[in-house]
DSSP file (Angstrom, degrees, kcal/mol; ACC not computed):
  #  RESIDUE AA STRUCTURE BP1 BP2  ACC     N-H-->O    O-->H-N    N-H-->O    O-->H-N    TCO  KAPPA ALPHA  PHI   PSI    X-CA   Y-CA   Z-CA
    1    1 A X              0   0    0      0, 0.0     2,-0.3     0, 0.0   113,-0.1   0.000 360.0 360.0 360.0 135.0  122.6 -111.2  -36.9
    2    2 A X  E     -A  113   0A   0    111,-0.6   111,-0.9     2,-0.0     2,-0.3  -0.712 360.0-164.1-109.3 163.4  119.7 -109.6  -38.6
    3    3 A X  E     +A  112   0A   0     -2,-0.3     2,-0.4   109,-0.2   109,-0.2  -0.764  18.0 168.6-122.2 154.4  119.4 -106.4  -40.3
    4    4 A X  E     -A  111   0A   0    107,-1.1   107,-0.9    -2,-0.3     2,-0.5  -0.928  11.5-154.1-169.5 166.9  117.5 -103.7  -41.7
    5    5 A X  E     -A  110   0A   0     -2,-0.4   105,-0.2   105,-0.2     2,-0.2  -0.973   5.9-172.4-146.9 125.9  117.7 -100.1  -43.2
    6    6 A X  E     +A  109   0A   0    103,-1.3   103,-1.1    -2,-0.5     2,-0.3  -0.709   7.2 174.8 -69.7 157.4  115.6  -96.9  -43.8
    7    7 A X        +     0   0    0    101,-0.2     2,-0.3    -2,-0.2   101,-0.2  -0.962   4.4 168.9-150.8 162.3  116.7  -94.3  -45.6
    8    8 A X        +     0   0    0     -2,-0.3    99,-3.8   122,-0.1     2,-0.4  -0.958  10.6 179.0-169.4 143.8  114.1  -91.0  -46.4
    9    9 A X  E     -B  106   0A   0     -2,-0.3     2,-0.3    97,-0.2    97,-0.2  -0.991  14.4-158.9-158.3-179.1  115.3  -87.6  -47.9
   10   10 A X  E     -B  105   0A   0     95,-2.7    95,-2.5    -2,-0.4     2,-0.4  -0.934  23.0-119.0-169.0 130.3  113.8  -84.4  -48.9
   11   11 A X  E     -B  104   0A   0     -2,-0.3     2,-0.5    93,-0.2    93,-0.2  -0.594  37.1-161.2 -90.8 111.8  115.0  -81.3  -51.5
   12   12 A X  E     -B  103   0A   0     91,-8.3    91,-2.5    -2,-0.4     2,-1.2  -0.901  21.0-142.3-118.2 106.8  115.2  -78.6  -49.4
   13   13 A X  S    S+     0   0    0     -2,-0.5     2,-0.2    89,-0.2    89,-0.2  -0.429  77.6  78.2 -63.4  89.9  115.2  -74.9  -50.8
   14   14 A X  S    S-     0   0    0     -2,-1.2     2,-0.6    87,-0.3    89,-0.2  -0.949  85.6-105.4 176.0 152.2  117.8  -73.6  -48.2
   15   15 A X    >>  -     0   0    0     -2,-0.2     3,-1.8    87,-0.1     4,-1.2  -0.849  44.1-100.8-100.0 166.3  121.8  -73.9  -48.1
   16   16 A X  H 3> S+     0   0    0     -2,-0.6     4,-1.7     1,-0.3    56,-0.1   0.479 111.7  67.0 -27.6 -46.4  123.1  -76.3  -45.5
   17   17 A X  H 34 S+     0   0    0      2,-0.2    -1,-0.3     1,-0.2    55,-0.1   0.498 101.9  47.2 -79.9  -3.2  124.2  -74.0  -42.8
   18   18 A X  H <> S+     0   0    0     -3,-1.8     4,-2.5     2,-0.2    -2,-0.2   0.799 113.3  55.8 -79.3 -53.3  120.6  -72.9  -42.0
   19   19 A X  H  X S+     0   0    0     -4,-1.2     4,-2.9     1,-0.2    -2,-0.2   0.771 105.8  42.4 -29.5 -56.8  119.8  -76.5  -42.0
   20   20 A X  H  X S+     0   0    0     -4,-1.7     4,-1.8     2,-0.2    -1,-0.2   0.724 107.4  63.7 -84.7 -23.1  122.0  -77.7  -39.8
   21   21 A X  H  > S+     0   0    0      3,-0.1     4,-1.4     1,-0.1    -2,-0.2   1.000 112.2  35.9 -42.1 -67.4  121.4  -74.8  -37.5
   22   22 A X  H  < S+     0   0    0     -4,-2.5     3,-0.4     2,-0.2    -2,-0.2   0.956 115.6  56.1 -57.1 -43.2  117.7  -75.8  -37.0
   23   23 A X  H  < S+     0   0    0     -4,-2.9    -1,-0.2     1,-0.2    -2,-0.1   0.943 110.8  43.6 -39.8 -47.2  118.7  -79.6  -37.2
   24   24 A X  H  < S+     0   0    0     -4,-1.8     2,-2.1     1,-0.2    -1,-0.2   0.830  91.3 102.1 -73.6 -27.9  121.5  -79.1  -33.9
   25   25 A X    ><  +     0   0    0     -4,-1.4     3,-2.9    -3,-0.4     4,-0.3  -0.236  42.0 159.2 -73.1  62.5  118.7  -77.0  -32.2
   26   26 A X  G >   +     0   0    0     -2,-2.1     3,-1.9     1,-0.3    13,-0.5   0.806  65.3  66.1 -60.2 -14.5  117.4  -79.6  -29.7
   27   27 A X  G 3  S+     0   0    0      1,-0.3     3,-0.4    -3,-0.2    -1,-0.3   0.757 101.7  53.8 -71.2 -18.5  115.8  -77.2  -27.3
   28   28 A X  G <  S+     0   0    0     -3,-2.9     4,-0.4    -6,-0.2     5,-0.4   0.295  81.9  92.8 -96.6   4.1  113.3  -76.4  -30.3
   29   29 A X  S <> S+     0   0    0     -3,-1.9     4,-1.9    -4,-0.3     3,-0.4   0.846  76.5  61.1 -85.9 -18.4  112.2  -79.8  -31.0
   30   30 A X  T  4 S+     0   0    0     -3,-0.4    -1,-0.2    -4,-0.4    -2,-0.1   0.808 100.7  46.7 -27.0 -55.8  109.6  -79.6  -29.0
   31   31 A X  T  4 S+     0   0    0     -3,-0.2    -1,-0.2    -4,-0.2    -2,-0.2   0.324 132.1  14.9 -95.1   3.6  107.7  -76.9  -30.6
   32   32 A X  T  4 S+     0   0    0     -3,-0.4     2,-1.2    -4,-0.4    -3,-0.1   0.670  92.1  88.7-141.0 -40.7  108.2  -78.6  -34.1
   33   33 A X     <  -     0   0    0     -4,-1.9    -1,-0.2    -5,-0.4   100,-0.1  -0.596  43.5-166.2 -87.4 101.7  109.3  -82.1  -34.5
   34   34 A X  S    S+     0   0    0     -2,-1.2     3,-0.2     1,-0.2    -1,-0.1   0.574  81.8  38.7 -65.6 -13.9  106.8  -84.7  -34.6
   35   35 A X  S    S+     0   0    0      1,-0.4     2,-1.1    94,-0.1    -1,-0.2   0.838 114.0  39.9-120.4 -40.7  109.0  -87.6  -34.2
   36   36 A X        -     0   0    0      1,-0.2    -1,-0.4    93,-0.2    -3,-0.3  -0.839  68.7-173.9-111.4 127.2  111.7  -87.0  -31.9
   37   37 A X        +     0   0    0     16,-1.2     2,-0.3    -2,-1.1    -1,-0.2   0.629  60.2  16.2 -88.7 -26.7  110.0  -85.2  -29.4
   38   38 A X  E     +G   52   0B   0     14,-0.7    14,-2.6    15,-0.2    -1,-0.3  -0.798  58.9 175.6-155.9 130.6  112.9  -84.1  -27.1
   39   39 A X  E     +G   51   0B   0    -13,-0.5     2,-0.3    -2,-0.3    12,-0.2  -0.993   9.0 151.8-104.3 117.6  116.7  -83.9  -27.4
   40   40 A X  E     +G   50   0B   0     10,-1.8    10,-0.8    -2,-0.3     2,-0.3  -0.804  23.2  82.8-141.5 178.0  119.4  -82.8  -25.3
   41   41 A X  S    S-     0   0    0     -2,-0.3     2,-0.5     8,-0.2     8,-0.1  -0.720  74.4 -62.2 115.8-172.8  123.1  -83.2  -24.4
   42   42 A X        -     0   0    0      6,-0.5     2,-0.2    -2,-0.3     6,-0.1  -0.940  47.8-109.9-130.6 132.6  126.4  -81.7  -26.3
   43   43 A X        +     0   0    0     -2,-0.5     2,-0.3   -19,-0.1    26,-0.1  -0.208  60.4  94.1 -71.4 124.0  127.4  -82.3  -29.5
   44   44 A X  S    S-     0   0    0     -2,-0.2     3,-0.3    24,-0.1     2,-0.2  -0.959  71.2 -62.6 172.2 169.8  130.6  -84.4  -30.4
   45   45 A X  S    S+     0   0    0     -2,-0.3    22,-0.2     1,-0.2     3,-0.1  -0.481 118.2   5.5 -82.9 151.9  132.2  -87.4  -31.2
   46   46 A X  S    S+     0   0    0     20,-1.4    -1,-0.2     1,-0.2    21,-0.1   0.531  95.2 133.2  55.6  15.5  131.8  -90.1  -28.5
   47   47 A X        -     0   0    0     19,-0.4    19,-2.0    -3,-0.3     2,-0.4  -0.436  58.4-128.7 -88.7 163.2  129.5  -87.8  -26.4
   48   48 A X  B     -C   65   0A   0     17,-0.2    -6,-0.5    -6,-0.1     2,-0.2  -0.852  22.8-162.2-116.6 143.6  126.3  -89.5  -25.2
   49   49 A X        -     0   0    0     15,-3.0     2,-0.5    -2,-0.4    -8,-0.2  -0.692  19.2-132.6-114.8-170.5  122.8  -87.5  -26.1
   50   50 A X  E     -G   40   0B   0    -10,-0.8   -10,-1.8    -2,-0.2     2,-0.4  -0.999  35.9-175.0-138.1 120.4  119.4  -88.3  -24.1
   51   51 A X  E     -GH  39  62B   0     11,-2.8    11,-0.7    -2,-0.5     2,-0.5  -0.817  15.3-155.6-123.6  99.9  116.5  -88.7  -27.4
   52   52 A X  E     -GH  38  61B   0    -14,-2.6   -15,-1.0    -2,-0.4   -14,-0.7  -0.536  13.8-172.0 -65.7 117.9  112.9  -89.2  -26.9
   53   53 A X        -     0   0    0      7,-3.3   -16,-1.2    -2,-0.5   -15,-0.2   0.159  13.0-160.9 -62.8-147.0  111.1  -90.8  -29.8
   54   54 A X        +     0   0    0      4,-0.3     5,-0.3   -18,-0.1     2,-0.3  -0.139  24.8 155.6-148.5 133.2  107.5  -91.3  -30.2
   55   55 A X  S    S+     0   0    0      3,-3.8    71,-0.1    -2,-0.1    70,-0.1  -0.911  71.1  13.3-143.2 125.3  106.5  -94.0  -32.7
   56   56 A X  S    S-     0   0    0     -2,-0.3     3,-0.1    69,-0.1    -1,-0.0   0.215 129.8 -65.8  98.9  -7.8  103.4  -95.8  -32.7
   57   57 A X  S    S+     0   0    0      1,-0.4     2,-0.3     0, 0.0    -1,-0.1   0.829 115.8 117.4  87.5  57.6  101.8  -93.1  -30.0
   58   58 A X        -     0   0    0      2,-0.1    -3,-3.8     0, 0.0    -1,-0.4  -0.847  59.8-147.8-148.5 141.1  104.5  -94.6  -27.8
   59   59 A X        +     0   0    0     -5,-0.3     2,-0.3    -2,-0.3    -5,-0.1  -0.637  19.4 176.0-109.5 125.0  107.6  -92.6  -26.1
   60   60 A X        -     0   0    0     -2,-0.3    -7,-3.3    -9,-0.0     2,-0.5  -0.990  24.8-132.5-149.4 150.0  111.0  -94.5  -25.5
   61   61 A X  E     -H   52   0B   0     -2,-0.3     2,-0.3    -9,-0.2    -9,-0.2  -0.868  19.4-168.4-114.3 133.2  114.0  -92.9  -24.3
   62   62 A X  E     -H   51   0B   0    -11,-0.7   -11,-2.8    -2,-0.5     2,-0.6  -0.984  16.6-165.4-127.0 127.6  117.6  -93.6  -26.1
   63   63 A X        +     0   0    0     17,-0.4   -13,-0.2    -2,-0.3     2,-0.1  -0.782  36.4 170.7-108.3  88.7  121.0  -92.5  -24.6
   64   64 A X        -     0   0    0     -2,-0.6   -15,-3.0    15,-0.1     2,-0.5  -0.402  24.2-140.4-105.9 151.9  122.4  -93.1  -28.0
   65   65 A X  E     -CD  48  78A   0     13,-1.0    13,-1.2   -17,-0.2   -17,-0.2  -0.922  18.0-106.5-131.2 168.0  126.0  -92.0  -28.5
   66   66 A X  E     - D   0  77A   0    -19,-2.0   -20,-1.4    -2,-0.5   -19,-0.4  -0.550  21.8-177.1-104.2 152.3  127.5  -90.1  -31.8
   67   67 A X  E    S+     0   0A   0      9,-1.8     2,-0.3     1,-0.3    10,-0.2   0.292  76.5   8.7 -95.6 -16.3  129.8  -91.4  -34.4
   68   68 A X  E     - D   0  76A   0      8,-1.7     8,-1.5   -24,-0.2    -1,-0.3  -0.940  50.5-175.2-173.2 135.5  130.2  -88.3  -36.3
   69   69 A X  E     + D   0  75A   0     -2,-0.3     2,-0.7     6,-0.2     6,-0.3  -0.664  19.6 170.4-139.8  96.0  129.4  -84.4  -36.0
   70   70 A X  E >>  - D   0  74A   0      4,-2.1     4,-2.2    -2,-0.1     3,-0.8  -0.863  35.3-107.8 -80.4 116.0  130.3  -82.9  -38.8
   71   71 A X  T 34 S-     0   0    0     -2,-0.7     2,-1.1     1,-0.3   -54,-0.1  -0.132  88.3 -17.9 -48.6 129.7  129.2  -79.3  -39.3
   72   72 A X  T 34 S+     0   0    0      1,-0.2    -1,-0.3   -56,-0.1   -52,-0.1  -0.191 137.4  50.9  82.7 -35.7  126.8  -78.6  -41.6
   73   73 A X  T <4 S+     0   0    0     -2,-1.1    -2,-0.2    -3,-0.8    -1,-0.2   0.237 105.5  29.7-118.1  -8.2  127.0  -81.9  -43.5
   74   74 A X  E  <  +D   70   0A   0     -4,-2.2    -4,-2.1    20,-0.2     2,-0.3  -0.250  36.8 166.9-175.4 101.5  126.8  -85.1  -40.8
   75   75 A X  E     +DE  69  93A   0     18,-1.3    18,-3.0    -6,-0.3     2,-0.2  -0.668  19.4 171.8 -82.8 153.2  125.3  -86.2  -37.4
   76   76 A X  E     -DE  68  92A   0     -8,-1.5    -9,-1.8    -2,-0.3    -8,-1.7  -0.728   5.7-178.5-170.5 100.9  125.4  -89.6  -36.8
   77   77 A X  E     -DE  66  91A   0     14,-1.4    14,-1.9   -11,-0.3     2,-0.6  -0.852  20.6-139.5-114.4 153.2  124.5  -91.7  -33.2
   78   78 A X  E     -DE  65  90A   0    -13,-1.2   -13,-1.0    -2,-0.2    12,-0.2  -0.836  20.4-170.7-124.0  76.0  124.6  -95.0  -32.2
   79   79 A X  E     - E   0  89A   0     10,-1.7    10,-0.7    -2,-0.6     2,-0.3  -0.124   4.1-164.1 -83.5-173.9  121.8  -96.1  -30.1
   80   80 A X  E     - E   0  88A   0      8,-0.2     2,-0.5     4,-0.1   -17,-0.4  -0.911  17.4-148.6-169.6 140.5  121.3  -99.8  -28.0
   81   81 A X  S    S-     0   0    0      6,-0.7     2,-0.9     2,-0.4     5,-0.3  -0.982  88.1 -27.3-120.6 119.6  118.0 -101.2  -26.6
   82   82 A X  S    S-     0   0    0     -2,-0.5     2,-0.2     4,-0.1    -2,-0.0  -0.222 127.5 -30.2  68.0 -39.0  119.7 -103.3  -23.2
   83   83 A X  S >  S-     0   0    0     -2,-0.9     3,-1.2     4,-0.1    -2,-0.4  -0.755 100.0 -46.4 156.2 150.9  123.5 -104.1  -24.5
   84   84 A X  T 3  S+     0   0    0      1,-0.3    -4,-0.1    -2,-0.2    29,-0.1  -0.307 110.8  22.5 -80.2 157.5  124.6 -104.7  -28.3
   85   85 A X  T 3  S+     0   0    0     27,-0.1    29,-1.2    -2,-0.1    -1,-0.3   0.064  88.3  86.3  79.8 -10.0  123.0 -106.6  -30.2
   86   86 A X  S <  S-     0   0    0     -3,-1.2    29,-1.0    27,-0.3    -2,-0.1   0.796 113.0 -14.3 -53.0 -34.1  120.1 -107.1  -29.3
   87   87 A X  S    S+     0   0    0     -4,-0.3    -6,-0.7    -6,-0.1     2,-0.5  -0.616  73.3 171.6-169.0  97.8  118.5 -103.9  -31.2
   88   88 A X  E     -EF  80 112A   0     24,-3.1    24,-3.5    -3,-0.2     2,-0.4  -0.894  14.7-166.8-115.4 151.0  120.7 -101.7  -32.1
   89   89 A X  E     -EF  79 111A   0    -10,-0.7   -10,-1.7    -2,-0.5     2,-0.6  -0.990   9.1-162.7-140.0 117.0  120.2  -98.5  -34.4
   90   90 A X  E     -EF  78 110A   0     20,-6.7    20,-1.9    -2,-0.4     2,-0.4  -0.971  27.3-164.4-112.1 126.2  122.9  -96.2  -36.2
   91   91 A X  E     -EF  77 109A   0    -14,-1.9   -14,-1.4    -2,-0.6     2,-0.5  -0.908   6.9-159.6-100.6 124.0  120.9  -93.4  -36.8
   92   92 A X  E     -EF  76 108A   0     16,-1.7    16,-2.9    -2,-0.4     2,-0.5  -0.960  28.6-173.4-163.5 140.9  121.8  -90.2  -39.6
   93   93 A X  E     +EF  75 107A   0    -18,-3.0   -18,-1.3    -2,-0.5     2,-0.3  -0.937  15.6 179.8-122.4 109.5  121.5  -87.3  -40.6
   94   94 A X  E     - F   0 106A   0     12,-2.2    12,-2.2    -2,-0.5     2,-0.4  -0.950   5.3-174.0-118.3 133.2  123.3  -86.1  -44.2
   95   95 A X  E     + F   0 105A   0     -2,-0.3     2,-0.6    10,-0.2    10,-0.2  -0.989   9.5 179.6-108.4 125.8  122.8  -82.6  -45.4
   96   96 A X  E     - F   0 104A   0      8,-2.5     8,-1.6    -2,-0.4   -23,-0.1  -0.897  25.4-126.0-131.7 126.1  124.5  -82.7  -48.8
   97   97 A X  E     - F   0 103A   0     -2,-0.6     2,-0.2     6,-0.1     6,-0.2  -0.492  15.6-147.7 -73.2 143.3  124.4  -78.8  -50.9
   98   98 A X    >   -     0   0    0      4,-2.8     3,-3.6     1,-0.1    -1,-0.1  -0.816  19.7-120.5-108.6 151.6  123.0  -79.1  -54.4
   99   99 A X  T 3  S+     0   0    0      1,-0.3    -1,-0.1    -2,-0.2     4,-0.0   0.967 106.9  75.2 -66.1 -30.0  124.8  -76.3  -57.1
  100  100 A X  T 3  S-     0   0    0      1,-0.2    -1,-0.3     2,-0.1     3,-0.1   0.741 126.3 -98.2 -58.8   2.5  121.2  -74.7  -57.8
  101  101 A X  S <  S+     0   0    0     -3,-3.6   -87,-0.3     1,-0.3     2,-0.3   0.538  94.0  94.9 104.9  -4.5  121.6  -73.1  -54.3
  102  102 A X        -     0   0    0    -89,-0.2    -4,-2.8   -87,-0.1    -1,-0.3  -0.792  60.7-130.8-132.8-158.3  119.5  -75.8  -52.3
  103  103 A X  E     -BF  12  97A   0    -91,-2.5   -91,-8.3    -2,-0.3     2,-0.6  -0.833   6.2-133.7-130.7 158.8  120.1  -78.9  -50.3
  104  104 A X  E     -BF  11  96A   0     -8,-1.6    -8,-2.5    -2,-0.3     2,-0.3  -0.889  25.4-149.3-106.1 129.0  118.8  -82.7  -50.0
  105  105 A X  E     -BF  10  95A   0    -95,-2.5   -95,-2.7    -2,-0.6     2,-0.2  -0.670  17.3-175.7 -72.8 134.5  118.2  -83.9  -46.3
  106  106 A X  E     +BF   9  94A   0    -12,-2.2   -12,-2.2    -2,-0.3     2,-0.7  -0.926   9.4 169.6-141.9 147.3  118.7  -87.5  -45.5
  107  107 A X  E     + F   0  93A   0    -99,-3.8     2,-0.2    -2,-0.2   -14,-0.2  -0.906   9.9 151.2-143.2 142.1  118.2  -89.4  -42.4
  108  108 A X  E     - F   0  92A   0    -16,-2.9   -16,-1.7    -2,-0.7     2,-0.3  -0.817  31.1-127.2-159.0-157.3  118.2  -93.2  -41.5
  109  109 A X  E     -AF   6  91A   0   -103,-1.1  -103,-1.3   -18,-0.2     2,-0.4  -0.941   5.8-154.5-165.7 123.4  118.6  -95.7  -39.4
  110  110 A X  E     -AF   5  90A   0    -20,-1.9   -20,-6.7    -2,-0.3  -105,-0.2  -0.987  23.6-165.3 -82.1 122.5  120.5  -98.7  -39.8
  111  111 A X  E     +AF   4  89A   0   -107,-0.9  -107,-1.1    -2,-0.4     2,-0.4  -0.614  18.7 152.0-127.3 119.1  118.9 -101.7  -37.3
  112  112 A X  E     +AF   3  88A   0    -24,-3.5   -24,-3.1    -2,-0.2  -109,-0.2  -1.000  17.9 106.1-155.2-176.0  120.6 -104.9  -36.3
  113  113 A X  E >  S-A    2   0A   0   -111,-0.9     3,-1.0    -2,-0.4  -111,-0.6  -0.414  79.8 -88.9 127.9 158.9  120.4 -107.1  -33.4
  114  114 A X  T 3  S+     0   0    0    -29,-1.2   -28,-0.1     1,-0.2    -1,-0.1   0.304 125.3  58.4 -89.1  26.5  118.7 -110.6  -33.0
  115  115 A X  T >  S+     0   0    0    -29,-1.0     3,-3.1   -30,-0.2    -1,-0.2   0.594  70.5 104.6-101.5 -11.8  115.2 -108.9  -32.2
  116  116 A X  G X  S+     0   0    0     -3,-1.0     3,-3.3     1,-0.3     7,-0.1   0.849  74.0  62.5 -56.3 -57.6  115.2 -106.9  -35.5
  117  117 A X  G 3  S+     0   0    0      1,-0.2    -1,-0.3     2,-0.1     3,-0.2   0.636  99.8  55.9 -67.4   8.7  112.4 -109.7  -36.8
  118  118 A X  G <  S+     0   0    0     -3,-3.1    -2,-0.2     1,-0.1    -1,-0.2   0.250 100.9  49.4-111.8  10.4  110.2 -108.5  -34.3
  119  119 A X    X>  +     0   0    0     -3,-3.3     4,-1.9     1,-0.1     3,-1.2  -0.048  58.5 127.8-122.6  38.9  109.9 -105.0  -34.9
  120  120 A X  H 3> S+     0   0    0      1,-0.3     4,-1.0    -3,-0.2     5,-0.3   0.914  87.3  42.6 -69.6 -33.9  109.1 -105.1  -38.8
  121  121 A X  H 34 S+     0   0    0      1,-0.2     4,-0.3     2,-0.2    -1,-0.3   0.571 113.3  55.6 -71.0  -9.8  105.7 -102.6  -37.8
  122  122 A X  H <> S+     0   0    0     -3,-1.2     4,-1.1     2,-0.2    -1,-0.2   0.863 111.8  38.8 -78.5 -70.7  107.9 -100.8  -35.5
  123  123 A X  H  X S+     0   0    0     -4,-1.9     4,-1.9     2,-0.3    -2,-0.2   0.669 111.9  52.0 -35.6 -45.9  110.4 -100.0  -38.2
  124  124 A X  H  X S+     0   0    0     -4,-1.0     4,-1.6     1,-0.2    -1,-0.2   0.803 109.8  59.8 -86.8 -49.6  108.1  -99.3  -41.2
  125  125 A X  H >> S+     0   0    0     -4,-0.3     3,-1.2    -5,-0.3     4,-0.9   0.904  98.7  56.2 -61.0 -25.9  106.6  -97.0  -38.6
  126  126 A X  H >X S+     0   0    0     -4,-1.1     3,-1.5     1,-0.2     4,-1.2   0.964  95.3  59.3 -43.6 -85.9  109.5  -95.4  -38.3
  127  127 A X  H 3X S+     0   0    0     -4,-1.9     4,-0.8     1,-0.2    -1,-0.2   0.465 102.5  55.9 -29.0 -22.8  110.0  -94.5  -41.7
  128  128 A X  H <X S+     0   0    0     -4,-1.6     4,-3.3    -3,-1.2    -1,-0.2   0.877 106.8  53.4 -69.5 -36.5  106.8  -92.6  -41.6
  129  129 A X  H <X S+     0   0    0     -3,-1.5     4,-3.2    -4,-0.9    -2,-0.2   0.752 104.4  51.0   5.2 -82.2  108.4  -90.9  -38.8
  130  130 A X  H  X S+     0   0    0     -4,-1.2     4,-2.3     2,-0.2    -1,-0.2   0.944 111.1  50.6 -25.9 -76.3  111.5  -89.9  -40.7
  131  131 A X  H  X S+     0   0    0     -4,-0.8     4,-1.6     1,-0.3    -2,-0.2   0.865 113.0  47.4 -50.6 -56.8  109.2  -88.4  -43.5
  132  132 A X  H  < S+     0   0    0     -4,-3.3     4,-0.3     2,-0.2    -1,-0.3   0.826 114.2  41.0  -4.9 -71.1  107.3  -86.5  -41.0
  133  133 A X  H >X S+     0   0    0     -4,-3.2     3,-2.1     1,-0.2     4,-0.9   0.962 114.6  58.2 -61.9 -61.8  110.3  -85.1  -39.1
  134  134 A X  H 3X S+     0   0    0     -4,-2.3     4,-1.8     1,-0.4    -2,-0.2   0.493 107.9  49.2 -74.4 -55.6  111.8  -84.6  -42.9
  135  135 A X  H 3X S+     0   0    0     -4,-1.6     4,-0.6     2,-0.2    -1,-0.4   0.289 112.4  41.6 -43.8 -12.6  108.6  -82.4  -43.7
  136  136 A X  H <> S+     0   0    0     -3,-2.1     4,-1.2    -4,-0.3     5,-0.3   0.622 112.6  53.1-103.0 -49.2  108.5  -79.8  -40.6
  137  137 A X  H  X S+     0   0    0     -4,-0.9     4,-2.4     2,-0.2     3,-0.3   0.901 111.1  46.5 -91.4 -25.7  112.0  -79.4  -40.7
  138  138 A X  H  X S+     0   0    0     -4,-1.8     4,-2.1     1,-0.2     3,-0.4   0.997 119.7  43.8 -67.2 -56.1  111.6  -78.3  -44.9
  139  139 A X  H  < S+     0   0    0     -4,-0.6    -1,-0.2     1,-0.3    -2,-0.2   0.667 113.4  49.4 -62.2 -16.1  108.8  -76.2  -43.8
  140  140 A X  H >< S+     0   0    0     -4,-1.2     3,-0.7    -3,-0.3    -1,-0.3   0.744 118.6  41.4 -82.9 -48.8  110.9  -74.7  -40.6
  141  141 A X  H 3< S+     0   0    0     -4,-2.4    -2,-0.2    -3,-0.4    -3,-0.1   0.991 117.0  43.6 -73.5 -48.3  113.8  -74.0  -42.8
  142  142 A X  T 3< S+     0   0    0     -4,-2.1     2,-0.4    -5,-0.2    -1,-0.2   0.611  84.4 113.9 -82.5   5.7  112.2  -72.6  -45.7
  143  143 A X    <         0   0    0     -3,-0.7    -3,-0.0    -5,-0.3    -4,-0.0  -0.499 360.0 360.0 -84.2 129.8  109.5  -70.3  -43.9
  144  144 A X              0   0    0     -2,-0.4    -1,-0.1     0, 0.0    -2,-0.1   0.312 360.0 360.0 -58.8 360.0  110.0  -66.6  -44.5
């Protein structure tokens, strides 16, 4: 089985619960978020969401479903391209408060499946992606 991991974070002047407000707010992702472009469904464990990428100036639809919603500190979904293994993606979002009052975002994606060597530009694109969303949502949080 092959593998791979991104990981991206970003120091965000804001405390957690603001964060995760904006984060959970799929109906706004529209108007902001450059990489996933629409999200909907209800938030829980084992609950299935509907996530539009776009990566590469290309749109793919993921009925991914979550491993953890923790309030304020961890979303976590599990996506599959056909059945597992073939290209599977755990996908995450950690907000963790720092004591000077503000918090680091991270989100990433763990990859496996035997197609995993055939998306390395796919992936890498990704990770810009990440950095992207990771930038919008510090300027969305912090903006007066």
């Amino acid at each position: 089985m092959f593998k791979n991991e991104i990981e991206t974070s970003i120091k965000i002047n804001s405390k957690a619960d603001k964060i995760w407000q904006e984060l959970i707010n799929f109906d706004e992702y529209k108007n902001w978020n450059p990489s996933i472009i629409d999200a909907s469904g209800e938030l829980g464990e084992n609950r299935t969401l509907k996530i539009v990428v776009k990566i590469d100036e290309k749109t793919m639809i993921f009925k991914p479903t979550i491993l953890k919603c923790e309030e304020n500190k961890e979303l976590r979904w599990l996506g599959k391209f056909i059945f597992s293994g073939i290209f599977d993606g755990e996908h995450y979002f950690l907000i963790k408060e720092n004591s000077d009052g503000t918090s680091t975002f991270i989100q990433g994606e763990k990859f496996c499946g035997i197609l995993i060597p055939f998306f390395g530009k796919m992936i890498s694109n990704t990770k810009k992606g990440f950095e992207a969303m990771n930038e919008k949502l510090k300027n969305r949080v912090e903006r007066v």
